[in-house]
Each structure stands twice: as C-alpha cells, then as structure tokens.
N, C-alpha and C positions, 0 to 999 in steps of 0.2 A: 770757614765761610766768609769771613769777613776778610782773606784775602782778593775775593774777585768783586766785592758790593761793598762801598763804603759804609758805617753803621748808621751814617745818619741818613743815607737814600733811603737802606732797609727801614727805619723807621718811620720816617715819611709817607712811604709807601706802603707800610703794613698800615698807619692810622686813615688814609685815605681810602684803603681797601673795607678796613671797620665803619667809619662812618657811612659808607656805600654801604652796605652790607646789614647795619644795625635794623633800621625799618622790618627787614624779613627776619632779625632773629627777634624782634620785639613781636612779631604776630606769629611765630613758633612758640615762646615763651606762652602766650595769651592763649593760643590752642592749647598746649601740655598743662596748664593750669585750670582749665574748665573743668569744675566736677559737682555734682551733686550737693558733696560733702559742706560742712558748716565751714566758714573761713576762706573759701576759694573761690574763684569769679565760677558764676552760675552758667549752665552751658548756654551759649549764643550763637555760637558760630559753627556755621557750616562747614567751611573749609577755607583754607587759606587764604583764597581769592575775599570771598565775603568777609572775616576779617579783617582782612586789609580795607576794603572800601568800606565795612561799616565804623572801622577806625577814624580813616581821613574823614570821612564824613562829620562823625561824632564831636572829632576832637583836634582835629585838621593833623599838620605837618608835626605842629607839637607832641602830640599825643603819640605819632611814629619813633620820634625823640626822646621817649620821656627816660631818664635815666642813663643819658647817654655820658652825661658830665661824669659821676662814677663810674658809667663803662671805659672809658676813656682812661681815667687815670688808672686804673686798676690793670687795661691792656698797657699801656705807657709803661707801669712799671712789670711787666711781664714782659714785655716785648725788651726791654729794656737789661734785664739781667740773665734772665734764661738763655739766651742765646750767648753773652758773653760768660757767662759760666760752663755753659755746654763747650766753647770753644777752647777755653781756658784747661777745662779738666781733659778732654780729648788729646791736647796737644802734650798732656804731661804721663798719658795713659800707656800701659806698654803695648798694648792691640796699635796704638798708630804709630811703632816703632822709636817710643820712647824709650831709656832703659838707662836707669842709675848705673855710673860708672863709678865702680870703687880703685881707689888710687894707692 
C-alpha cells in the first residue's frame, strides 16, 4: 500500500476525512443511545436530520465536536499502526509470494 501513497498523505487524508465525517457519527452515536432505560440519553430525536439541528442549536458547533480530541488520537494511532503492520506482515506472508529459503 504504501508503495503508491506516501504514509503521511494517507494520514493526512484519512484525519481530514474523520474530522469531516465526525458531526454525523456523533448524531449516529446520540440516535443508537436513546432508550427508555435508566443511564442512557432519554428518546428525543426523530431522526437524523432533527438531531442534527436540535444539536447545533442546543449546543452549537461544539456540541457536534464533542469528543473529538480522544477520537482523534485513538484514529491517529489506528490509522497509524494497522496499516503498517498489515503491510509489514503481508509482505513476509507466503500467499504474497514470500517463502523462507533454506540454504
């Protein structure tokens, strides 16, 4: 992989794709949480769209945000090793034409 994209494009480009990105999984998150039950945000929201605006409204840009500082590091270092581990252990694998030679 990291022959044709250098690691720090991909990187770049995957955290700018996350921050783009975070808003809509933060009002997924706030839907799949809504329940009844004791401990868990009580039902509000209609559907996506109404989360979202009664978010920004509520609690502006921040509130879309909130949590994003540990999403970040936590993708950082995800994005960060998996991909050179995956590359690493692939290239030593015998499916991709690796093969210990005994001498």
């Amino acid at each position: 992989m990291f022959n044709s994209v250098s690691p720090l494009s991909f990187l770049i480009k995957e955290m700018i794709f996350n921050a783009l990105a975070y808003p809509f999984i933060t009002v997924m998150r706030r839907i799949e949480t809504q329940s009844r039950d004791p401990g868990m945000i009580p039902k509000r929201y209609y559907n996506a769209r109404h989360c979202f605006g009664l978010m920004y409204r509520e609690e502006g840009i921040k509130g879309l945000y909130r949590g994003f500082t540990s999403f970040s590091i936590g993708m950082l270092i995800y994005l960060t090793f998996v991909p050179m581990i995956a590359h690493m252990t692939s290239m030593r694998s015998p499916v991709f034409g690796y093969k210990e030679v005994d001498d």
